[in-house]
mmJSON file of the N, C-alpha and C atoms, coordinates in Angstrom:
{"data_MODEL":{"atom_site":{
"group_PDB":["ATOM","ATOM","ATOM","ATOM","ATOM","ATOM","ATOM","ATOM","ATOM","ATOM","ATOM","ATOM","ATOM","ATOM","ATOM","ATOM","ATOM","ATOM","ATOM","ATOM","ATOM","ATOM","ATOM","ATOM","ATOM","ATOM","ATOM","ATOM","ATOM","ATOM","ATOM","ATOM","ATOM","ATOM","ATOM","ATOM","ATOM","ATOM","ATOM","ATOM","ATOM","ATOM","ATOM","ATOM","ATOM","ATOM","ATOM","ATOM","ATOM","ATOM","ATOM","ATOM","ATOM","ATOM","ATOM","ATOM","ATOM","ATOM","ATOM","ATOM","ATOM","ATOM","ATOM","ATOM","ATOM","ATOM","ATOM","ATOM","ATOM","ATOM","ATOM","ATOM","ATOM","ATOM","ATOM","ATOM","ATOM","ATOM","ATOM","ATOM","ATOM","ATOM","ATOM","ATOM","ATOM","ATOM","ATOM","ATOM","ATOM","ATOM","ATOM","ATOM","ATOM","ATOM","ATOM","ATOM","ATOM","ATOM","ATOM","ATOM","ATOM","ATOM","ATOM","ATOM","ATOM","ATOM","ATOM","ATOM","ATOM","ATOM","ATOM","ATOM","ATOM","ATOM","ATOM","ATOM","ATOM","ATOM","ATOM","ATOM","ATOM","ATOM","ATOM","ATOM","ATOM","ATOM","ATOM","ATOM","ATOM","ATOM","ATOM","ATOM","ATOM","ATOM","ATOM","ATOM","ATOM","ATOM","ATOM","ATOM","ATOM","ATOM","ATOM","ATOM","ATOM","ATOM","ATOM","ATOM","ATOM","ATOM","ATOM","ATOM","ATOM","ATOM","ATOM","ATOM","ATOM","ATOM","ATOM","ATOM","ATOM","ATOM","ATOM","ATOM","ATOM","ATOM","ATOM","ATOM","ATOM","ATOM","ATOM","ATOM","ATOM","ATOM","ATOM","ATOM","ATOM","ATOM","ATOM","ATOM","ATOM","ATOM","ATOM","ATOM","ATOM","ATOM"],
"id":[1,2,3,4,5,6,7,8,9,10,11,12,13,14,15,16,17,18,19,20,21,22,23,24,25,26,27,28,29,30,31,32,33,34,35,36,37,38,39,40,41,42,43,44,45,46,47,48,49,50,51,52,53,54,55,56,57,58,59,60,61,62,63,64,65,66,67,68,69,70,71,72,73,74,75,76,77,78,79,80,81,82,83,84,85,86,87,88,89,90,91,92,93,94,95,96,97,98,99,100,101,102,103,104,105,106,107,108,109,110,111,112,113,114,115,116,117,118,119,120,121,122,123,124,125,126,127,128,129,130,131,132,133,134,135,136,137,138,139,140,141,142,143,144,145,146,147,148,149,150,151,152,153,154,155,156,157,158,159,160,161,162,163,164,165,166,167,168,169,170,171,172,173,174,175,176,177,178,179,180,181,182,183,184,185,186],
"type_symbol":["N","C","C","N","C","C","N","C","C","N","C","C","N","C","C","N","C","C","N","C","C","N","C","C","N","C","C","N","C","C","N","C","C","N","C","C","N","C","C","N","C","C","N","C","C","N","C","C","N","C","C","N","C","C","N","C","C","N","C","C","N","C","C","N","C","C","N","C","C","N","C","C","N","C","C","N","C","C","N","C","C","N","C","C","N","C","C","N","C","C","N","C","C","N","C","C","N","C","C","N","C","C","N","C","C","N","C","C","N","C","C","N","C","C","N","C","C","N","C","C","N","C","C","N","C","C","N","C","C","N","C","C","N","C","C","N","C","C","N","C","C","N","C","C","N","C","C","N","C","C","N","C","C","N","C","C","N","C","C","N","C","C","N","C","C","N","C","C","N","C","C","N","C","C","N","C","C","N","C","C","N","C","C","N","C","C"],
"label_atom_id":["N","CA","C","N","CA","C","N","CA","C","N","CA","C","N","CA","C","N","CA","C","N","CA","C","N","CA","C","N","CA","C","N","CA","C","N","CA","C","N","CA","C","N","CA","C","N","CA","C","N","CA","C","N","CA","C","N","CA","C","N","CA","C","N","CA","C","N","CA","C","N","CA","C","N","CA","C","N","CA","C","N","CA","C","N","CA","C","N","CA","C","N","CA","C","N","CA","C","N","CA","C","N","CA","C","N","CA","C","N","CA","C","N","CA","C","N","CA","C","N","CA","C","N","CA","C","N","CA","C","N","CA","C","N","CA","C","N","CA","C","N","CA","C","N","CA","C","N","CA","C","N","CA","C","N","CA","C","N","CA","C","N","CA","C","N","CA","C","N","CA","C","N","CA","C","N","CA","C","N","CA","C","N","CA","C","N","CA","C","N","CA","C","N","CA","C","N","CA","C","N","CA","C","N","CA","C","N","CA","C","N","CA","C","N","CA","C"],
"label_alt_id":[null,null,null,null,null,null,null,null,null,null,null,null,null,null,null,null,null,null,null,null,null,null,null,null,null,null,null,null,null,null,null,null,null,null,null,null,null,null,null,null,null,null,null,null,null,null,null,null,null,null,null,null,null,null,null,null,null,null,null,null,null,null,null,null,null,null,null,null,null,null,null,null,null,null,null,null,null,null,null,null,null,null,null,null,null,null,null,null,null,null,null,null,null,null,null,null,null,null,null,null,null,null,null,null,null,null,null,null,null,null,null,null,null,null,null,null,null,null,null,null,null,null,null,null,null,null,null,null,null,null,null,null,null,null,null,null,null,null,null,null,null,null,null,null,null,null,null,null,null,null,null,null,null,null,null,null,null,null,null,null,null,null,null,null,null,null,null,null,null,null,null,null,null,null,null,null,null,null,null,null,null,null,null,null,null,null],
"label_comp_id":["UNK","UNK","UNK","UNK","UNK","UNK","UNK","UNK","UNK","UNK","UNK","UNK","UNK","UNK","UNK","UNK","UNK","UNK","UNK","UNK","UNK","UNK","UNK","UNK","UNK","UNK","UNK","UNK","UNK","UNK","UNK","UNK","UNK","UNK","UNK","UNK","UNK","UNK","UNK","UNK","UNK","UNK","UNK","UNK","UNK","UNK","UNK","UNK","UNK","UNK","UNK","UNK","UNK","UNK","UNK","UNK","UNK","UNK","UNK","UNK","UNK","UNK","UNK","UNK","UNK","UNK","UNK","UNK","UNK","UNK","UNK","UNK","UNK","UNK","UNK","UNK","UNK","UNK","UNK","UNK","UNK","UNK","UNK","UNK","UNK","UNK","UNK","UNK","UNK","UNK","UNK","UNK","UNK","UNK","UNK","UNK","UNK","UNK","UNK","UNK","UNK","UNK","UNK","UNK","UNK","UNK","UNK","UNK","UNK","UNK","UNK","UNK","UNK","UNK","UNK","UNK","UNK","UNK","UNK","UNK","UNK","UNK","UNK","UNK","UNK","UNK","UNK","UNK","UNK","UNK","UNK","UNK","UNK","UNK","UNK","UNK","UNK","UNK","UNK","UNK","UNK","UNK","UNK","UNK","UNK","UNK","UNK","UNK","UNK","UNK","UNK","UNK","UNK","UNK","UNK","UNK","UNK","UNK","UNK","UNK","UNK","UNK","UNK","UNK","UNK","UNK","UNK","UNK","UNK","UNK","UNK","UNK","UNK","UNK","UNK","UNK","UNK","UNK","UNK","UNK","UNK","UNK","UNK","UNK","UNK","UNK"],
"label_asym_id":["A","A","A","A","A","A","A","A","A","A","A","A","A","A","A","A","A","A","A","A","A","A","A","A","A","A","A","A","A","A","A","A","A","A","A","A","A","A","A","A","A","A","A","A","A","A","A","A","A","A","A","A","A","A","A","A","A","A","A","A","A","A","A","A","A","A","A","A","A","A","A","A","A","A","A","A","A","A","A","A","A","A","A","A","A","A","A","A","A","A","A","A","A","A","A","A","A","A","A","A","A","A","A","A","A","A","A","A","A","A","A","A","A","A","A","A","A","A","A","A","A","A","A","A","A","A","A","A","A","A","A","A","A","A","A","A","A","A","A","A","A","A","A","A","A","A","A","A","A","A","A","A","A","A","A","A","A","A","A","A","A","A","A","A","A","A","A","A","A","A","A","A","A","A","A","A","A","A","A","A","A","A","A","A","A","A"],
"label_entity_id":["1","1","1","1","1","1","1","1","1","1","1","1","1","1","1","1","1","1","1","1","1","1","1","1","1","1","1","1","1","1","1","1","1","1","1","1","1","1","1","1","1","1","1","1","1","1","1","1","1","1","1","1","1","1","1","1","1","1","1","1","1","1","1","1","1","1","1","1","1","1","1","1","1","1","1","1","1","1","1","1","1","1","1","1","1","1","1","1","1","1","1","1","1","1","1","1","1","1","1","1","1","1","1","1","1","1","1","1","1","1","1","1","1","1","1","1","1","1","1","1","1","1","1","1","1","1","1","1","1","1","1","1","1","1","1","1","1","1","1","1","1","1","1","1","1","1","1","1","1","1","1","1","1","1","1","1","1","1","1","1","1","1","1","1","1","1","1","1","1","1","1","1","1","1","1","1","1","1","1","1","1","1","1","1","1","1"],
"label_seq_id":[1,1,1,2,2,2,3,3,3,4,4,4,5,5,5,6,6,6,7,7,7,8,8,8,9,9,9,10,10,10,11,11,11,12,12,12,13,13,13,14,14,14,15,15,15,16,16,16,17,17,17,18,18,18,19,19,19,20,20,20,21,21,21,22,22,22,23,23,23,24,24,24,25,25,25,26,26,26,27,27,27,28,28,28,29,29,29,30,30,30,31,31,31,32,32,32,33,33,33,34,34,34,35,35,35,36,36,36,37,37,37,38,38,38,39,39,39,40,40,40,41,41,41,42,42,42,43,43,43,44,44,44,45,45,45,46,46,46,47,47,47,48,48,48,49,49,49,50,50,50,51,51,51,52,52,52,53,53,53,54,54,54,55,55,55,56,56,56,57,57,57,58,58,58,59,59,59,60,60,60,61,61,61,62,62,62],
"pdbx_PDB_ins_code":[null,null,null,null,null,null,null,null,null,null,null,null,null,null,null,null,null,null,null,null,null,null,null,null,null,null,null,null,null,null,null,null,null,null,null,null,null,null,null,null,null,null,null,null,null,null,null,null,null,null,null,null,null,null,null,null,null,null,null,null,null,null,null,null,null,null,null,null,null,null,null,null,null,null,null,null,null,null,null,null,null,null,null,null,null,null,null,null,null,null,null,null,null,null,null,null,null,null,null,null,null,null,null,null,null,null,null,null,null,null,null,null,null,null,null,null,null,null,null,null,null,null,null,null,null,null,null,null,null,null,null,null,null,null,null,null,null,null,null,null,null,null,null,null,null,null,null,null,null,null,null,null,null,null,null,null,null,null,null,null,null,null,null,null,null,null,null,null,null,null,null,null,null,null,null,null,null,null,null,null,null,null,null,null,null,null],
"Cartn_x":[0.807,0.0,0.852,1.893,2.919,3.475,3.539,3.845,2.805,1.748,0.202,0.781,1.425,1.811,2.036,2.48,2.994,4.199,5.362,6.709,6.311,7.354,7.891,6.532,5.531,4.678,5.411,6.316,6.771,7.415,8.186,8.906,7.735,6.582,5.877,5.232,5.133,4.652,5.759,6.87,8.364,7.69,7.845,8.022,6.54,5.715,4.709,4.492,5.197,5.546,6.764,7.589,8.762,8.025,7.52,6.916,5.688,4.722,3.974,4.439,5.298,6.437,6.867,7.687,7.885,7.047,5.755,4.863,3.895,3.983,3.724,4.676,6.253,7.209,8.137,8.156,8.661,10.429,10.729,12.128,13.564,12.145,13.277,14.155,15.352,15.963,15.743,15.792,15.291,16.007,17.223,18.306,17.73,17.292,16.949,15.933,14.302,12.901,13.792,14.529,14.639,14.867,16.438,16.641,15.744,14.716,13.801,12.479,12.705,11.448,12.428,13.508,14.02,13.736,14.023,13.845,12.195,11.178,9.997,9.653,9.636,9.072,9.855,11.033,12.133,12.337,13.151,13.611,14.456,14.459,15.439,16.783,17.818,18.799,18.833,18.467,17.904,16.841,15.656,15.212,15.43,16.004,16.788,17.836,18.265,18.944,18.383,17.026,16.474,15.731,15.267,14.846,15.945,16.854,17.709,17.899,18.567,18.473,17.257,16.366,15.072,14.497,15.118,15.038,16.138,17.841,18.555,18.268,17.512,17.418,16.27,14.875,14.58,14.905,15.741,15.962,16.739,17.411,18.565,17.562,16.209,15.526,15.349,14.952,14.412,13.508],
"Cartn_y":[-1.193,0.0,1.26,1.151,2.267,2.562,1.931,1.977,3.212,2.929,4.649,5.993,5.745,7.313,8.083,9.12,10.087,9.929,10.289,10.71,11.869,11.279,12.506,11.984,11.625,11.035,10.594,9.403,8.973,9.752,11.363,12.195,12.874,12.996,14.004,12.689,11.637,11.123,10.592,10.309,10.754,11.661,12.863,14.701,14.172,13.853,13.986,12.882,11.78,10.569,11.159,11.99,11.987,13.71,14.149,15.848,14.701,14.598,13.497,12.927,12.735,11.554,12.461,13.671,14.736,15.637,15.748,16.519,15.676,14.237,13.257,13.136,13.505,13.27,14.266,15.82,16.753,16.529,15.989,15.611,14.738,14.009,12.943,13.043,12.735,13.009,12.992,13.897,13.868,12.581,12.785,11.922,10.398,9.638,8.368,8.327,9.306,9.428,9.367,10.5,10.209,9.034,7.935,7.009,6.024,5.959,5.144,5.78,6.841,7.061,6.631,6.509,6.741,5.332,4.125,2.497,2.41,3.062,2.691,2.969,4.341,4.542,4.628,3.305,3.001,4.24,5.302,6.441,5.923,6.704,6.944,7.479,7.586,8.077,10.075,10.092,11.389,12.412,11.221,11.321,11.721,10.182,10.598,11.724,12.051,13.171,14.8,14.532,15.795,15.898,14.675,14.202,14.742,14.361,14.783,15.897,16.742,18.239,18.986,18.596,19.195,19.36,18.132,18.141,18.222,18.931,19.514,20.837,21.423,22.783,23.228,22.578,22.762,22.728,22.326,22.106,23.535,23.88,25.006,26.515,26.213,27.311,27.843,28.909,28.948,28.785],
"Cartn_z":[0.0,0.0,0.0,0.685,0.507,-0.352,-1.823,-2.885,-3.338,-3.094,-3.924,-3.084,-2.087,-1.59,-2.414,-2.435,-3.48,-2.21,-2.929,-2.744,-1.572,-0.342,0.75,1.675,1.154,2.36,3.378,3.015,4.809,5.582,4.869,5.639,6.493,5.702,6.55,7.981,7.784,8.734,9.529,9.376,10.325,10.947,10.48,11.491,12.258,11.891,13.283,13.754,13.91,14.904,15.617,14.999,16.167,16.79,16.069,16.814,17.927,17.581,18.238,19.831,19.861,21.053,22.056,21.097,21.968,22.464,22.138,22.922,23.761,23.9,24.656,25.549,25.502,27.021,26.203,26.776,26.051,26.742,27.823,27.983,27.589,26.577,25.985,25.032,24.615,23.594,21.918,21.348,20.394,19.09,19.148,18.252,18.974,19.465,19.209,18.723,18.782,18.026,16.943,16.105,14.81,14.522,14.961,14.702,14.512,15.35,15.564,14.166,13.861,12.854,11.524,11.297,10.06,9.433,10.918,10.485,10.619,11.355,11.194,10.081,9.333,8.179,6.705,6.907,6.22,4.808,5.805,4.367,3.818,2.437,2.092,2.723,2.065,2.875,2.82,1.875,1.304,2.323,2.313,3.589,4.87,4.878,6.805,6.597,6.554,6.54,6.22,5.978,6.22,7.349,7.931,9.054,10.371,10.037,11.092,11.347,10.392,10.393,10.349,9.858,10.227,12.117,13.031,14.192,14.687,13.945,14.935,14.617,14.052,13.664,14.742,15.043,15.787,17.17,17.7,18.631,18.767,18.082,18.21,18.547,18.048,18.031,19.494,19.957,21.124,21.688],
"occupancy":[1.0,1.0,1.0,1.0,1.0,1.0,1.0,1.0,1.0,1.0,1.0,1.0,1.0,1.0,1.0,1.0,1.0,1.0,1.0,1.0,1.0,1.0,1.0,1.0,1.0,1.0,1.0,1.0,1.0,1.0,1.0,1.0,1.0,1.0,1.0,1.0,1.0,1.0,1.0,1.0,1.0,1.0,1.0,1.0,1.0,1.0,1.0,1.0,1.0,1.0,1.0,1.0,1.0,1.0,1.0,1.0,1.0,1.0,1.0,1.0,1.0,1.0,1.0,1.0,1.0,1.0,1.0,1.0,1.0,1.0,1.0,1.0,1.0,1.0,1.0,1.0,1.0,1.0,1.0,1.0,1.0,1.0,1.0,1.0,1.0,1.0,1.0,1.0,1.0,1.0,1.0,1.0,1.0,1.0,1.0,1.0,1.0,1.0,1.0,1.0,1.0,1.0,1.0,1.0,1.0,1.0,1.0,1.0,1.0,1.0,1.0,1.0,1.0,1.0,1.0,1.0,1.0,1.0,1.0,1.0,1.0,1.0,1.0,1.0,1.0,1.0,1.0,1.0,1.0,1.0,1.0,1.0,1.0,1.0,1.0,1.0,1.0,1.0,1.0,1.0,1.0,1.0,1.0,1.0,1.0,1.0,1.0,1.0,1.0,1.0,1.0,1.0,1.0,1.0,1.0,1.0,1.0,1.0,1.0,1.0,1.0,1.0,1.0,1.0,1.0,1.0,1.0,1.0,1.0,1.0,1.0,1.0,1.0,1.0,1.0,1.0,1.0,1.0,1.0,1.0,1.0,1.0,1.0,1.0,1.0,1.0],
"B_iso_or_equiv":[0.0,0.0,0.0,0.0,0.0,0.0,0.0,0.0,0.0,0.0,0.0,0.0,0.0,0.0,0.0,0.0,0.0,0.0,0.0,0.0,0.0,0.0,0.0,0.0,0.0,0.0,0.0,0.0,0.0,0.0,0.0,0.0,0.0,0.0,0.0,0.0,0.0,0.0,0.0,0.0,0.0,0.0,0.0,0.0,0.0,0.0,0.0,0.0,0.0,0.0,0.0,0.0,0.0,0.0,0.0,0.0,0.0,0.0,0.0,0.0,0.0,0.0,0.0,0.0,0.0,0.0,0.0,0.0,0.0,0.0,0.0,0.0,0.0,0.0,0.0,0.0,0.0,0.0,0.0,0.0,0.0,0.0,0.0,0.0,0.0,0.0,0.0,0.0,0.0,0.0,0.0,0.0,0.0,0.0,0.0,0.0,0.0,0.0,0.0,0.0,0.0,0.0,0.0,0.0,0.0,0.0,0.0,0.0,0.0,0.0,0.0,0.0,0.0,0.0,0.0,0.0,0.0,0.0,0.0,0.0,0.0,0.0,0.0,0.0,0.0,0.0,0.0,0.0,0.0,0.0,0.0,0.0,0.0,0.0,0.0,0.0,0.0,0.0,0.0,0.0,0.0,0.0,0.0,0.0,0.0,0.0,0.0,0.0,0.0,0.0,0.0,0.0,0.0,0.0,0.0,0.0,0.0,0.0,0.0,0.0,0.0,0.0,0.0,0.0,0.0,0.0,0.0,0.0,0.0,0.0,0.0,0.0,0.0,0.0,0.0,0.0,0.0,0.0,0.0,0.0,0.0,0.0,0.0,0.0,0.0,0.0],
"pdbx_formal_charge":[null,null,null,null,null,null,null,null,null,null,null,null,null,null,null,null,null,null,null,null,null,null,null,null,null,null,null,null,null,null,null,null,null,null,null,null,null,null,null,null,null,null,null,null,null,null,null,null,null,null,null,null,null,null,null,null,null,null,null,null,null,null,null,null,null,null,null,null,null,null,null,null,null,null,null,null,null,null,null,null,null,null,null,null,null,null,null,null,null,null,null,null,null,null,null,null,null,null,null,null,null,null,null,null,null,null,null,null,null,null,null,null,null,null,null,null,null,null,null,null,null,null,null,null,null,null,null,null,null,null,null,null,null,null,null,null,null,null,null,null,null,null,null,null,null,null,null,null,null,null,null,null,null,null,null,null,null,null,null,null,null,null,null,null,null,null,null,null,null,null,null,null,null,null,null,null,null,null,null,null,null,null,null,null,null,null],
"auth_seq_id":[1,1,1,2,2,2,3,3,3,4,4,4,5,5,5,6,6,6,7,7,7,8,8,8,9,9,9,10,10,10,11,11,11,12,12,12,13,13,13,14,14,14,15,15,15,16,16,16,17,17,17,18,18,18,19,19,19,20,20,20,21,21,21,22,22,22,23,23,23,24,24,24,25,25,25,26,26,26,27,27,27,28,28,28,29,29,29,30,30,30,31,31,31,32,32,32,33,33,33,34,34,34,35,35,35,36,36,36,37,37,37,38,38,38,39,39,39,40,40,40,41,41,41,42,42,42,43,43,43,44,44,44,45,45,45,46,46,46,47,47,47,48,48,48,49,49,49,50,50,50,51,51,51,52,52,52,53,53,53,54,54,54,55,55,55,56,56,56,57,57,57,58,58,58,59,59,59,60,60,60,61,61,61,62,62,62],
"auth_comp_id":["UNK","UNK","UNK","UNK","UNK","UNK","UNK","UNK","UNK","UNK","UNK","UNK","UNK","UNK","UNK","UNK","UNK","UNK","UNK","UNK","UNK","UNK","UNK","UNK","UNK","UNK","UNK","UNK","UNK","UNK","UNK","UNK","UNK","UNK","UNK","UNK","UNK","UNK","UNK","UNK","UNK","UNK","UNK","UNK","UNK","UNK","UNK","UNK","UNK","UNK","UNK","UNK","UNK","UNK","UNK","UNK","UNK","UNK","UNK","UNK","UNK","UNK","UNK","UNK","UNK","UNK","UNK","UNK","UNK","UNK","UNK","UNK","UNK","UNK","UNK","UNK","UNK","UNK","UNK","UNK","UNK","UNK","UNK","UNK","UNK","UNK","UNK","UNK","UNK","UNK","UNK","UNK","UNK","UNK","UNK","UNK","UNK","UNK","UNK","UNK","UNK","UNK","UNK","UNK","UNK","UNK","UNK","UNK","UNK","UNK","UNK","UNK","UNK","UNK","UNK","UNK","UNK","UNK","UNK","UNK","UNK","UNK","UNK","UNK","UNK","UNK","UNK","UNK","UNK","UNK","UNK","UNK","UNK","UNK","UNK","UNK","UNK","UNK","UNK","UNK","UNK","UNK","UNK","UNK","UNK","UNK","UNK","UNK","UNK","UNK","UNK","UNK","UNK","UNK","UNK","UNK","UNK","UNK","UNK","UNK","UNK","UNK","UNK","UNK","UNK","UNK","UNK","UNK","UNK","UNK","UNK","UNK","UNK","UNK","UNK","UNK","UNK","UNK","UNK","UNK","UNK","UNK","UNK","UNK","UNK","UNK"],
"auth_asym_id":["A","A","A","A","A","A","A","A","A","A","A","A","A","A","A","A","A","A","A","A","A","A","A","A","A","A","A","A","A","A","A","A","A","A","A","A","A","A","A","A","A","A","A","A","A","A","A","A","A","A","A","A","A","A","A","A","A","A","A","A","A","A","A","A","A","A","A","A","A","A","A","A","A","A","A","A","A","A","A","A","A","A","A","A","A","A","A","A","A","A","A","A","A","A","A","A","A","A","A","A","A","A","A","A","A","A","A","A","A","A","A","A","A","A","A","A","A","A","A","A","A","A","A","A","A","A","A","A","A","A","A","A","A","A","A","A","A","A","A","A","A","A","A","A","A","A","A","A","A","A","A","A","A","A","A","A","A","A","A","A","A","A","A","A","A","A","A","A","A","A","A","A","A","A","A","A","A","A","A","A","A","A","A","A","A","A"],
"auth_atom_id":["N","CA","C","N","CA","C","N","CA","C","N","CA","C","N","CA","C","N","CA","C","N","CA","C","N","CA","C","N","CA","C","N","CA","C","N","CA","C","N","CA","C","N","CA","C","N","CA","C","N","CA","C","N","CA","C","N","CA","C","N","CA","C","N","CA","C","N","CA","C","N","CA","C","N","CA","C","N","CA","C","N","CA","C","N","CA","C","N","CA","C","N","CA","C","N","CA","C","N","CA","C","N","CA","C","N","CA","C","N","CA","C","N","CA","C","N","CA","C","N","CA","C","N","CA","C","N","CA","C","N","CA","C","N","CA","C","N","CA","C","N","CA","C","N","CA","C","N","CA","C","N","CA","C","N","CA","C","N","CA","C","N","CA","C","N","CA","C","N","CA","C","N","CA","C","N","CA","C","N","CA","C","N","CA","C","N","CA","C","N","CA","C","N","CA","C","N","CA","C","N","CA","C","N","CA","C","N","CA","C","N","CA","C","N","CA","C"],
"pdbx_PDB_model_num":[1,1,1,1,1,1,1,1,1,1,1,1,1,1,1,1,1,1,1,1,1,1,1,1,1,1,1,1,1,1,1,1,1,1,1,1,1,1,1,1,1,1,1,1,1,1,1,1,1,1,1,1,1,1,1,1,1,1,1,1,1,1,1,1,1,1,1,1,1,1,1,1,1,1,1,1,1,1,1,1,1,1,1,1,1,1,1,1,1,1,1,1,1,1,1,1,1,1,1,1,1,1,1,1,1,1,1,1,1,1,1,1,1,1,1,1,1,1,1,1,1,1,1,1,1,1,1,1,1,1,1,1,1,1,1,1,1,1,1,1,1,1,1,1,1,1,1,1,1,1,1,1,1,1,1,1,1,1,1,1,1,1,1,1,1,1,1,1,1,1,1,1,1,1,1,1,1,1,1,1,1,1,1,1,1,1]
}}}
């Protein structure tokens, strides 16, 4: 079924499983949610890596 997505679907459902987690236990570290979203919603590598920087950038924010 994941094949009918359109492209970048699984990034956007990454960002609100790992946004999701953290506003369910706002103390936890963010760098294992990603790890853990990159193998659940198996990215690309292209992907994960916007994944990542997309949540070290937030983090940097205030």
């Amino acid at each position: 079924m994941s094949d009918l997505l359109p492209d970048g679907d699984e990034v956007r459902r990454a960002v609100k499983w790992v946004s999701d987690n953290l506003q369910d236990e706002p103390g936890q570290p963010v760098s294992p949610l990603v790890q853990k979203a990159i193998f659940k919603f198996n990215l690309s590598p292209r992907d994960a890596d916007f994944l990542i920087h997309f949540f070290s950038q937030r983090k940097d924010e205030p």
